[in-house]
C-alpha positions as CSV (number, residue, x, y, z in Angstrom):
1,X,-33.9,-148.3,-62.0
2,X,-32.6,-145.6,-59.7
3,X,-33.9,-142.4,-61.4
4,X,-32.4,-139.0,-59.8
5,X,-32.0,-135.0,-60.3
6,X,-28.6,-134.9,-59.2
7,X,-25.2,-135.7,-61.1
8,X,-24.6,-138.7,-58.9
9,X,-26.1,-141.4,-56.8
10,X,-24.8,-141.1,-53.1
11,X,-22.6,-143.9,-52.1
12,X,-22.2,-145.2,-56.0
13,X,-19.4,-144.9,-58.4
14,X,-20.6,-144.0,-62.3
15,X,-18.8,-147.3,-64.4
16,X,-19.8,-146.1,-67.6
17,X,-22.2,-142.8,-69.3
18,X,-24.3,-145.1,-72.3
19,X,-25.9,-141.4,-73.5
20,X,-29.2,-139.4,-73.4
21,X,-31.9,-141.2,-72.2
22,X,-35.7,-139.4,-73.1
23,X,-39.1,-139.8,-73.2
24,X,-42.1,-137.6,-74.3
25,X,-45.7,-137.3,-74.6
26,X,-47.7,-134.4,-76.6
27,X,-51.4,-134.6,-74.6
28,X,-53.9,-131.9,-76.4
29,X,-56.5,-130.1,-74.1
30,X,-60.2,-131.0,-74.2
31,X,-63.1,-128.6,-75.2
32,X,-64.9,-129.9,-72.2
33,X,-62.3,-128.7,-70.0
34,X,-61.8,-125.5,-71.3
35,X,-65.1,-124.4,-70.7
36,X,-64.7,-126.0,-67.1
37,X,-60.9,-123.8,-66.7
38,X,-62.4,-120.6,-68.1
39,X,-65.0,-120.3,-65.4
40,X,-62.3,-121.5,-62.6
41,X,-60.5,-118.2,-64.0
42,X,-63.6,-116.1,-63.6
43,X,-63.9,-117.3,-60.1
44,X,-60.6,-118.6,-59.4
45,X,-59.2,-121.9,-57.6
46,X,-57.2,-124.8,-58.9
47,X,-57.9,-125.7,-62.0
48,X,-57.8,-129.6,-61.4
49,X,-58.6,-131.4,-64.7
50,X,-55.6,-129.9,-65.8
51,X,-53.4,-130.6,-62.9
52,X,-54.5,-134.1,-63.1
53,X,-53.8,-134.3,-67.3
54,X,-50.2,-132.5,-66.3
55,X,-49.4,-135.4,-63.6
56,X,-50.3,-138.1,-66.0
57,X,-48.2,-136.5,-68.7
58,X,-45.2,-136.3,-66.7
59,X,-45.6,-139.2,-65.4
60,X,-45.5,-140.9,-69.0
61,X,-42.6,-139.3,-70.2
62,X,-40.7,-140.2,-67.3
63,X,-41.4,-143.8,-67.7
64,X,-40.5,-143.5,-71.4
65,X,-37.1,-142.2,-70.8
66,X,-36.8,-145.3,-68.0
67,X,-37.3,-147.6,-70.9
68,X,-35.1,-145.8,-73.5
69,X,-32.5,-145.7,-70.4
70,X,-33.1,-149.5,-69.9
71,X,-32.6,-150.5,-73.9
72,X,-29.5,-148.4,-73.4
73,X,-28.0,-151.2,-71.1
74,X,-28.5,-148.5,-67.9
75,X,-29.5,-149.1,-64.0
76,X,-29.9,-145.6,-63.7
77,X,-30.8,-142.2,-65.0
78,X,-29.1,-139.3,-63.5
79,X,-29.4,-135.3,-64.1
80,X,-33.1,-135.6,-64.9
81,X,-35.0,-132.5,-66.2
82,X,-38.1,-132.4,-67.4
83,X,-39.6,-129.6,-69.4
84,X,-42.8,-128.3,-71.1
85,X,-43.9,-126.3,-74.1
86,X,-46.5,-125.8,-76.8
87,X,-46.7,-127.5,-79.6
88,X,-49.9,-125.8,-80.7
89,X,-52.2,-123.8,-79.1
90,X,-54.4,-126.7,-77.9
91,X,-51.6,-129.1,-77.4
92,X,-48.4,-129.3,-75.0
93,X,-45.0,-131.3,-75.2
94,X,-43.5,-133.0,-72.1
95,X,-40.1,-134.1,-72.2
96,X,-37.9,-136.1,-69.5
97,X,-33.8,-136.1,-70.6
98,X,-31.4,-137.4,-68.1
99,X,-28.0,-139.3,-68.9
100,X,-28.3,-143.2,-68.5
101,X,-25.2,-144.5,-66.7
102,X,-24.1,-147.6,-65.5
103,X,-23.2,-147.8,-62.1
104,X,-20.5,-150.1,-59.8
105,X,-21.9,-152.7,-57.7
C-alpha cells in the first residue's frame, strides 16, 4: 500500500478515487505520567512518555485508515493528513484521512 502526502504518486496515473479512507484512536493520559510531565515542566526537557504514547497513536490510526483504504478496493492512499484534538481533558483524538485511489499498473 503506497501511502503518501501529496495529490499523486510520481510516475502513476490515478484509475479510479473509491473515497475517504480513515482511521483513529482516542488514547487517554496516565496519572503516572502526569506527575512524571509536570516535574519535566518545572525543570524542563522532552517530555518522553508522551512523545512515545503520541508515536504509537499516530501510528495506529494510520494503519487503520490502511485497512479502511484496503476494504475500499485501494493500493494507495493519497493526500494524507493527520490531526489531533481533545476529546476530554485527559483524553486526545488522532485521526488519519487521505483519499484511497486506485492506481494504473
Amino acid at each position: 500500500m503506497i501511502v503518501s502526502t501529496c495529490e499523486t504518486v510520481p510516475g502513476r496515473e490515478i484509475q479510479e478515487v473509491l473515497g475517504l479512507a480513515r482511521g483513529n484512536t482516542i488514547r487517554a493520559r496516565h496519572l503516572g505520567r502526569d506527575i512524571t510531565a509536570g516535574l519535566k515542566g518545572l525543570l524542563g526537557g522532552e517530555i518522553q512518555d508522551y512523545t512515545k504514547l503520541m508515536a504509537e497513536s499516530r501510528e495506529q490510526a494510520l494503519d487503520r485508515m490502511v485497512a479502511h483504504a484496503r476494504e475500499l478496493g485501494a493500493d494507495a492512499v493519497v493526500g494524507v493528513r493527520i490531526g489531533t484534538s481533545m476529546v476530554m481533558q485527559l483524553a486526545a483524538e488522532i485521526v488519519a484521512v487521505g483519499t484511497a485511489v486506485r492506481l494504473n499498473s
